[in-house]
TORPAVEX-19243 format. One record per residue: x, y, z of N, C-alpha, C in turn. Coordinates in Angstrom, 2 decimals, decimal comma. Layout:
N
+---------+---------+---------+---------+---------+---------+---------+---------+---------+
:     n.u :     n.v :     n.w :    ca.u :    ca.v :    ca.w :     c.u :     c.v :     c.w :
+---------+---------+---------+---------+---------+---------+---------+---------+---------+
:       X :       Y :       Z :       X :       Y :       Z :       X :       Y :       Z :
...
+---------+---------+---------+---------+---------+---------+---------+---------+---------+
***
This chain:
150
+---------+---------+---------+---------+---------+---------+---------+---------+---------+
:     n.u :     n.v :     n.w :    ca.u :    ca.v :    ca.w :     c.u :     c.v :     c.w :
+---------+---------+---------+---------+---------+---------+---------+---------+---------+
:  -38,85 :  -17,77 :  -19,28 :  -38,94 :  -16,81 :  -18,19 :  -38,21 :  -17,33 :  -16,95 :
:  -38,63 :  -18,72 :  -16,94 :  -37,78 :  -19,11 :  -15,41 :  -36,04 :  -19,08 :  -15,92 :
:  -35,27 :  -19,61 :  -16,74 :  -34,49 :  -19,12 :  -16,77 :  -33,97 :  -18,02 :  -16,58 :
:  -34,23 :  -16,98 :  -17,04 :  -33,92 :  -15,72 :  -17,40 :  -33,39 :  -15,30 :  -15,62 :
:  -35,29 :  -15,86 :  -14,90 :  -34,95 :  -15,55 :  -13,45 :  -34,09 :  -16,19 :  -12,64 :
:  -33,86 :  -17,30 :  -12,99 :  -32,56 :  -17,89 :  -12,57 :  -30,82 :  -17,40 :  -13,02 :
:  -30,89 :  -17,20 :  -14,34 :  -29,78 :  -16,19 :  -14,51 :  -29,48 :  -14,81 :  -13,90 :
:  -30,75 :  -13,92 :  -13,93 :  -30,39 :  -12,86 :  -13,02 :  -30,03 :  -12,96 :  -11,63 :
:  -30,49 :  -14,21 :  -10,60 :  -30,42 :  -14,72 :   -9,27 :  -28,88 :  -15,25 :   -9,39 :
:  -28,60 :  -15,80 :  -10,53 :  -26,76 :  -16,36 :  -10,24 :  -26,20 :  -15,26 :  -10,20 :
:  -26,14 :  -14,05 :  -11,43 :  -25,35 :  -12,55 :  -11,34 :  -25,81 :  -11,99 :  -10,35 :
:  -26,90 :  -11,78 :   -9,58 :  -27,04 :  -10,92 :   -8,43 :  -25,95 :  -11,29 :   -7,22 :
:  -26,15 :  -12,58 :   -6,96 :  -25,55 :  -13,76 :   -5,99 :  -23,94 :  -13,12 :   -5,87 :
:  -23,43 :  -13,76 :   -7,27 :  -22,23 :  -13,33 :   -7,68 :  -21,42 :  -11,96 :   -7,77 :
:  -22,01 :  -11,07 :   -7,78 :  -22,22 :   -9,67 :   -7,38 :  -21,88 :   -9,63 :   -5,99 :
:  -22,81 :   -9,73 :   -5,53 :  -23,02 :   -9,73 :   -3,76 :  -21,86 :  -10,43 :   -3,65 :
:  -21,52 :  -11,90 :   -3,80 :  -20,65 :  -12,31 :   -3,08 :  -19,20 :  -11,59 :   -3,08 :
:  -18,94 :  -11,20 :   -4,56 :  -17,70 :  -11,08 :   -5,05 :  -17,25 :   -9,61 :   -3,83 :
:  -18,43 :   -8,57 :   -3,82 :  -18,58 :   -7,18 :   -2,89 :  -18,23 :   -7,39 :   -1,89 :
:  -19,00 :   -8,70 :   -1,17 :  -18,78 :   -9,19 :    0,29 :  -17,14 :   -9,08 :    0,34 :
:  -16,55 :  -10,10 :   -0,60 :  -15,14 :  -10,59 :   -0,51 :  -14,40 :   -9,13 :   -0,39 :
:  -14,55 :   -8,40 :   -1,21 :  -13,03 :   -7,04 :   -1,31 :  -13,91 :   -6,37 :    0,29 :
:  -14,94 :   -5,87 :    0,39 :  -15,02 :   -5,52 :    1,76 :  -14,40 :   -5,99 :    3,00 :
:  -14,95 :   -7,44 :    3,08 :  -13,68 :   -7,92 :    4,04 :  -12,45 :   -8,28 :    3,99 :
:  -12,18 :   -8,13 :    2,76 :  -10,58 :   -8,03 :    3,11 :   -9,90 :   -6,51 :    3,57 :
:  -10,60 :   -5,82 :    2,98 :  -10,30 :   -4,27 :    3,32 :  -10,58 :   -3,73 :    4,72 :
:  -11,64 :   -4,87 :    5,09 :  -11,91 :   -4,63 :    6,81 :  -10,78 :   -5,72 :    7,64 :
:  -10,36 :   -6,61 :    7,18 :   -9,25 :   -7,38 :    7,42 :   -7,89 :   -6,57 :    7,75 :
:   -7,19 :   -6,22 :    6,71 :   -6,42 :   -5,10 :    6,40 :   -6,69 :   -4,03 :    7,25 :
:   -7,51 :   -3,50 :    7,28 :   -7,90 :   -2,06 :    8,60 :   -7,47 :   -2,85 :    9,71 :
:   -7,89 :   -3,75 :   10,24 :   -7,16 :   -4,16 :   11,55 :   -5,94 :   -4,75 :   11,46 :
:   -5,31 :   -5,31 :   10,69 :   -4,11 :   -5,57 :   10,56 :   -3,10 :   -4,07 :   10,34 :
:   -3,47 :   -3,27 :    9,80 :   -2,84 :   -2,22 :   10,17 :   -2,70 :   -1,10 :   11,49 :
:   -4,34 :   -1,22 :   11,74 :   -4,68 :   -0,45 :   13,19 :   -3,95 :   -1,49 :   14,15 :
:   -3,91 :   -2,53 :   14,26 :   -3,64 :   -3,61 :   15,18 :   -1,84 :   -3,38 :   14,94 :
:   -1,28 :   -3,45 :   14,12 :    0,46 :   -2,98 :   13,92 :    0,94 :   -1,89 :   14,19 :
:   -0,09 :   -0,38 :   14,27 :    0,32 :    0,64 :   14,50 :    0,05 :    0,97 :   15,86 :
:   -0,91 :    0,01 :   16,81 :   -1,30 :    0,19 :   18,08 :    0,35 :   -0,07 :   18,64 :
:    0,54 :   -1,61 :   18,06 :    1,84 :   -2,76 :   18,72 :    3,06 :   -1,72 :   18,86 :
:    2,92 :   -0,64 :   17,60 :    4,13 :   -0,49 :   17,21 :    4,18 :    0,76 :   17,73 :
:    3,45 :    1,35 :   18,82 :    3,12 :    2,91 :   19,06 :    3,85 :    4,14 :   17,78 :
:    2,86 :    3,56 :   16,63 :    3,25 :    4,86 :   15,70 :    2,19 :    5,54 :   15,63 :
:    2,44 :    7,14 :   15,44 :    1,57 :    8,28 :   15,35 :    1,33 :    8,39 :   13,65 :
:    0,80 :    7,42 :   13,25 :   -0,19 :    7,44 :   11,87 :   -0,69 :    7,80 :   11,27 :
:   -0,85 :    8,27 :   10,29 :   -1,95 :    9,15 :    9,43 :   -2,80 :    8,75 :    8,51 :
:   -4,46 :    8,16 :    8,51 :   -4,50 :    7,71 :    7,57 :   -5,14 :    8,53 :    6,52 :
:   -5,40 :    7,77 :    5,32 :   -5,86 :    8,74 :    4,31 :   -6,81 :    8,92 :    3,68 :
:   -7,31 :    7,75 :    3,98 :   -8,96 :    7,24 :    3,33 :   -9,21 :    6,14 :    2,21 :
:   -8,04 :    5,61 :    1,89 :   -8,20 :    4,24 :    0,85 :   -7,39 :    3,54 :    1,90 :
:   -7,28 :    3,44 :    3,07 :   -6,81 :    2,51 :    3,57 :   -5,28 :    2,15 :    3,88 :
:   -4,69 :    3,29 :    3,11 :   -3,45 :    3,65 :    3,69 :   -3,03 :    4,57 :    4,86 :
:   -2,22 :    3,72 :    5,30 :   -1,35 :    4,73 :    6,52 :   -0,36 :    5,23 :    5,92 :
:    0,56 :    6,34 :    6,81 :    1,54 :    6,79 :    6,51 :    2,07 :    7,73 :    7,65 :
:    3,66 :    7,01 :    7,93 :    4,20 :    7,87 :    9,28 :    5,23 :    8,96 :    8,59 :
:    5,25 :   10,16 :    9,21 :    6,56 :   10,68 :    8,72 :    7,21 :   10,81 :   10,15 :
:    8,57 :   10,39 :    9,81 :    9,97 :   10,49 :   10,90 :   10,23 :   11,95 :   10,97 :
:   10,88 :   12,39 :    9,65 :   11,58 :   13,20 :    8,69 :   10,81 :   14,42 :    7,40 :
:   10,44 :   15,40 :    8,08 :    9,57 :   15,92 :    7,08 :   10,31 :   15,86 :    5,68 :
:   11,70 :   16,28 :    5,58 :   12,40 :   16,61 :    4,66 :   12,25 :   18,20 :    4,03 :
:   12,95 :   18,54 :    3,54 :   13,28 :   20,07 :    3,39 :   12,98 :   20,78 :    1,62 :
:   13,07 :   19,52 :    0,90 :   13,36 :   19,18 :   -1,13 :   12,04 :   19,54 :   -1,49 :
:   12,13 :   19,35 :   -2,56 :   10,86 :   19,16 :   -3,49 :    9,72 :   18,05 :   -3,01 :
:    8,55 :   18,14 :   -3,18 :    8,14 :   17,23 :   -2,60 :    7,13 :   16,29 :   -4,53 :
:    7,23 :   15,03 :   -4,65 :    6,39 :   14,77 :   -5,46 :    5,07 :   15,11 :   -5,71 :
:    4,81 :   14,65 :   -7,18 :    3,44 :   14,01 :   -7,26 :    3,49 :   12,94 :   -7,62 :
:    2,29 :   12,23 :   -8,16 :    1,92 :   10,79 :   -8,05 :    2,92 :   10,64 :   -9,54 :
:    3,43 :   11,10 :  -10,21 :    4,07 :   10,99 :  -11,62 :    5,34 :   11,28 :  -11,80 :
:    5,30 :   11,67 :  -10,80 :    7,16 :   12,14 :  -10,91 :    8,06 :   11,02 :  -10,51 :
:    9,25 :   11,27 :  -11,11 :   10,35 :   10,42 :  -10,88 :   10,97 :   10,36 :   -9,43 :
:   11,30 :    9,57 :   -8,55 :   11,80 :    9,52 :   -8,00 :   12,83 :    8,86 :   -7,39 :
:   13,74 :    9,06 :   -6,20 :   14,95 :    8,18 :   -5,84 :   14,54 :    7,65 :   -4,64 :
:   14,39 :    6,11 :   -3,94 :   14,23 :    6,31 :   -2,94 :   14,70 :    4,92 :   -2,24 :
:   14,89 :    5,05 :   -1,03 :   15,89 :    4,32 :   -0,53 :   15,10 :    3,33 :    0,59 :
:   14,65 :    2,38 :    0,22 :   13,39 :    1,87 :    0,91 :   13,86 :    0,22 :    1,68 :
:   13,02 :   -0,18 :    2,76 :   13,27 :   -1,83 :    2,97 :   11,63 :   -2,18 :    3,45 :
:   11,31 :   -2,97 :    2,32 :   10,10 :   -3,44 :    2,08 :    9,60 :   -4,91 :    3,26 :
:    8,64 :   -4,62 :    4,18 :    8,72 :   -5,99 :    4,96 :    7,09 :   -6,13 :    5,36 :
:    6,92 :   -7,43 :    6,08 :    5,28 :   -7,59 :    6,13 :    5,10 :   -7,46 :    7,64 :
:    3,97 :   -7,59 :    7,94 :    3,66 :   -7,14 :    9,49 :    4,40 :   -8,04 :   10,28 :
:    4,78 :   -9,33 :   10,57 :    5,15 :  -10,20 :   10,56 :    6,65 :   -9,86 :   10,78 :
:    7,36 :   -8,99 :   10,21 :    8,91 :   -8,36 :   10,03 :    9,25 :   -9,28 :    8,98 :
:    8,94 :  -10,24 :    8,30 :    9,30 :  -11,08 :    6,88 :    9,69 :   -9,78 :    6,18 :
:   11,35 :   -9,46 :    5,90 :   11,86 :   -8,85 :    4,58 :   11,45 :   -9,27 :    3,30 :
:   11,13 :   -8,91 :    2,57 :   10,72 :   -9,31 :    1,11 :   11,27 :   -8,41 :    0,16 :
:   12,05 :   -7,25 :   -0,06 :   12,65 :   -6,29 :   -0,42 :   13,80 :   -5,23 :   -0,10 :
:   14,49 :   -4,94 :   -0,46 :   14,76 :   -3,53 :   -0,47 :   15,74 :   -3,06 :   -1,49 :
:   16,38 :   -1,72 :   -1,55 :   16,51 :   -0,75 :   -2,29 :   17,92 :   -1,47 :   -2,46 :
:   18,56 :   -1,28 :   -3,65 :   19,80 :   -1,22 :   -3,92 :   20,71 :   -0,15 :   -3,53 :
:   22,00 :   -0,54 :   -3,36 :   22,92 :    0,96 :   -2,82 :   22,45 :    1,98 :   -3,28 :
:   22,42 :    3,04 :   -2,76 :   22,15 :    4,38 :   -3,40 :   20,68 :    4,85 :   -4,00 :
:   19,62 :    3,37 :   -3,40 :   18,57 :    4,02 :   -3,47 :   17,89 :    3,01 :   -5,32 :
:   16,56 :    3,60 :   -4,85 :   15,95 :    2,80 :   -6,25 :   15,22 :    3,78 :   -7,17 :
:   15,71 :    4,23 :   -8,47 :   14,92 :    5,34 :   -8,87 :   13,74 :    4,46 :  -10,05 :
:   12,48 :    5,64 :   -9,49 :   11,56 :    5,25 :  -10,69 :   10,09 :    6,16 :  -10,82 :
:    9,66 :    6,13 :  -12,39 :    8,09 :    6,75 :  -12,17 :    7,32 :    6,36 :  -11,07 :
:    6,63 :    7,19 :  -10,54 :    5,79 :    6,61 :   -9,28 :    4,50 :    6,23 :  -10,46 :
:    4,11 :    6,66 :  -11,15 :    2,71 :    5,90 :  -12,07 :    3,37 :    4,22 :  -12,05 :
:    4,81 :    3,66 :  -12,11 :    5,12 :    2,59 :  -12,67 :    5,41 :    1,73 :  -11,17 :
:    4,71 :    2,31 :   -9,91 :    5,03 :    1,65 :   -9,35 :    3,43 :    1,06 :   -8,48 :
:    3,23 :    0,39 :   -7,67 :    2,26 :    0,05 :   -6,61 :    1,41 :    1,16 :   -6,13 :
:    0,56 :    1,39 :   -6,73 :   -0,80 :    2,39 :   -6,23 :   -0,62 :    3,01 :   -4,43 :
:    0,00 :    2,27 :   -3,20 :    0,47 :    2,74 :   -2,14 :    1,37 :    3,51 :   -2,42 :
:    2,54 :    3,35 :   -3,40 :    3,57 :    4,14 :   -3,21 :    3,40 :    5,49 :   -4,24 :
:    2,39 :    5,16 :   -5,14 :    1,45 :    6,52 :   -6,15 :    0,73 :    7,59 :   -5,09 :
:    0,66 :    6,86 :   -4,01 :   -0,18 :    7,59 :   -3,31 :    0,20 :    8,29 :   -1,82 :
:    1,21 :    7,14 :   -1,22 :    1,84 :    7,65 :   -0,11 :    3,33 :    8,30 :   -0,35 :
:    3,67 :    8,25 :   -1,19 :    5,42 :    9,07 :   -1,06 :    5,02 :   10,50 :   -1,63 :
:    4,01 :   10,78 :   -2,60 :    3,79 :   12,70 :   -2,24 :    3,82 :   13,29 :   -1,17 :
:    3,63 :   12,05 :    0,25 :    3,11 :   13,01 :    1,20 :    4,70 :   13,48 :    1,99 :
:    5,78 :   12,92 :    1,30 :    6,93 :   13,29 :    1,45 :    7,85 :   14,55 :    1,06 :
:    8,52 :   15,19 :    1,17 :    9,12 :   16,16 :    0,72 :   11,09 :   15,05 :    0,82 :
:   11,74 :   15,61 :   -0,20 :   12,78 :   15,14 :   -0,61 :   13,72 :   15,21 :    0,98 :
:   14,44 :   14,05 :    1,10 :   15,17 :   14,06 :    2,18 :   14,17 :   13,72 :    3,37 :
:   12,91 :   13,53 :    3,00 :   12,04 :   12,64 :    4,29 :   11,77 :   11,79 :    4,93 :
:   12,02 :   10,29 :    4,92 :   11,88 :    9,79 :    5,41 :   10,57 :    9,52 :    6,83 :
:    9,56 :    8,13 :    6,65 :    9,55 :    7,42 :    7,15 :    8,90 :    5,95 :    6,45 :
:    7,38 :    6,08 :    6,97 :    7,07 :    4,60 :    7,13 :    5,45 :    4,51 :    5,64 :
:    5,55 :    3,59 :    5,27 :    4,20 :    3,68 :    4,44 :    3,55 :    2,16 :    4,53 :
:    1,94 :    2,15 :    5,53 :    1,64 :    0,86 :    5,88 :    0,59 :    0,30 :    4,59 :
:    0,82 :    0,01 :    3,67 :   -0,21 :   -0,36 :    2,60 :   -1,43 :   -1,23 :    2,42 :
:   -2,52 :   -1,42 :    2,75 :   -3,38 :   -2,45 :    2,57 :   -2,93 :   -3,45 :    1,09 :
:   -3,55 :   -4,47 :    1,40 :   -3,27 :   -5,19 :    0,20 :   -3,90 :   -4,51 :   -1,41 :
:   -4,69 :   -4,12 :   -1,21 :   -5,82 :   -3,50 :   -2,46 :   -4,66 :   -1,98 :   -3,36 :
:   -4,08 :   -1,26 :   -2,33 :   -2,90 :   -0,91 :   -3,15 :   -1,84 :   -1,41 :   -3,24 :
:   -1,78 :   -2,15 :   -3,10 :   -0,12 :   -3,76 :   -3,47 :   -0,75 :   -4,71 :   -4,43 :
:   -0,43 :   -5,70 :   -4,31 :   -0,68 :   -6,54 :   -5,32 :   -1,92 :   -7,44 :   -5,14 :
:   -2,89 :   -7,28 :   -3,76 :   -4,20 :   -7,73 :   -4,22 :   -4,13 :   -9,22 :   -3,72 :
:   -4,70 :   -9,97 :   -4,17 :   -4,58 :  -11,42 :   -3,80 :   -3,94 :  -11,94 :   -4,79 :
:   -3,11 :  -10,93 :   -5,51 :   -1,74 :  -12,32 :   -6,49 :   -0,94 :  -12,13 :   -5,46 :
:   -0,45 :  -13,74 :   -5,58 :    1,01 :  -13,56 :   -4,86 :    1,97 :  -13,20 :   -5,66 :
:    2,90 :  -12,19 :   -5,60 :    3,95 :  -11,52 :   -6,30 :    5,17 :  -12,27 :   -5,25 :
:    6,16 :  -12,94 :   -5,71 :    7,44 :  -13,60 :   -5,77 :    7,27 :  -14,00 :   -4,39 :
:    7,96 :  -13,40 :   -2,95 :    7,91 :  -14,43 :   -1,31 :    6,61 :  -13,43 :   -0,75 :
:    5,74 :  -12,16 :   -1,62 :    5,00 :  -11,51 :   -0,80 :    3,49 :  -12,61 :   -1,01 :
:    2,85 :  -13,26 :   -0,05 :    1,32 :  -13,68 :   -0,27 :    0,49 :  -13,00 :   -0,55 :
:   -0,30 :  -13,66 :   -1,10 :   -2,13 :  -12,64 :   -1,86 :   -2,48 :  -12,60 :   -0,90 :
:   -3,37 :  -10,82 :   -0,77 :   -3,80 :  -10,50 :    0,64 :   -2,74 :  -10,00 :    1,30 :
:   -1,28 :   -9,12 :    1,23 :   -0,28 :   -8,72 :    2,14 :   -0,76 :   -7,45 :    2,31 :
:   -0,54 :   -7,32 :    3,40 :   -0,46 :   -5,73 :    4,13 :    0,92 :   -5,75 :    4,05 :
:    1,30 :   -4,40 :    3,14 :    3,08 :   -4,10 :    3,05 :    3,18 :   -3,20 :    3,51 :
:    4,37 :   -3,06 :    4,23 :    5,06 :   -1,97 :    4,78 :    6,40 :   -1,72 :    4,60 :
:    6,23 :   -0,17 :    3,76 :    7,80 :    0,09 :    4,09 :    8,80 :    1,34 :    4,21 :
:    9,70 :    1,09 :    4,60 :   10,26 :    2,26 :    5,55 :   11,00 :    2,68 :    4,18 :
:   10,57 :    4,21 :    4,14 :   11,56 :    5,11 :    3,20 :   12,07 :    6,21 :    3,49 :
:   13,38 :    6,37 :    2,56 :   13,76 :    7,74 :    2,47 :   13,68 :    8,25 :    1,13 :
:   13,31 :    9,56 :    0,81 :   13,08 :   10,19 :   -0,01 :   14,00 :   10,85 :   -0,67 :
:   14,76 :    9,73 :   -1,41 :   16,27 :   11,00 :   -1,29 :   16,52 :   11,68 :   -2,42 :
:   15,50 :   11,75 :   -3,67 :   15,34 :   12,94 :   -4,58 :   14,29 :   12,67 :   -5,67 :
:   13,86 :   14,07 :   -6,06 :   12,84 :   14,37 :   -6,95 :   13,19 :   15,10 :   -7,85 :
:   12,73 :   14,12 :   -9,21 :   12,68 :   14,32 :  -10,59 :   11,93 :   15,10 :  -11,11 :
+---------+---------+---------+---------+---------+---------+---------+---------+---------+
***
């Protein structure tokens, strides 16, 4: 019996702690974004998982969904202005299912030929892996244009 109650007390623990952890990073992230969009006087939109999203450029085209193909002409950087990306000439085409859950979620809110900004918490990026010069835990941001839909 005392085991048993000691096993349920490590999984409860572990539970709790693990909850604690993604909360504050997601409350981390909220100010690292509110705190970049104050600096940066942008008129923001957020959405409710913790993404922002500016539009410059409504654009005039088709506008996605989270599955459609698209072309888009992007420069990927961290709050910080550290470049870590961008688009090849003429733009980078691809399924949005095959890409980063921010960009599944923030480039619908685009119409083709739109252009602007998409501020990502880490939880839709890559989380606490570090993926190639971006660190675990990045708030990404990046500036796009929308320059066609598949």
């Amino acid at each position: 019996m005392y085991r048993y109650l000691v096993l349920v007390l490590v999984v409860l623990c572990f539970s709790t702690c693990k909850k604690k952890s993604k909360t504050s990073q997601a409350a981390t992230d909220e100010k690292i974004i509110t705190e970049y969009i104050a600096n940066h006087n942008l008129n923001a939109k957020a959405t409710g998982s913790g993404l922002y999203y500016v539009i410059k450029t409504q654009g005039t085209g088709a506008q996605p969904t989270s599955t459609s193909k698209v072309k888009i002409d992007y420069l990927g950087y961290l709050t910080d202005g550290t470049v870590f990306d961008l688009s090849p000439t003429g733009g980078y085409m691809s399924d949005l299912n095959n890409v980063i859950k921010g960009w599944q979620e923030g480039v619908p809110y685009f119409k083709k030929g739109g252009k602007g900004t998409l501020l990502i918490p880490s939880a839709l990026a890559y989380g606490n892996q570090i993926q190639g010069t971006i660190p675990a835990n990045s708030v990404l941001i990046f500036d796009i244009t929308l320059i066609d839909v598949y």
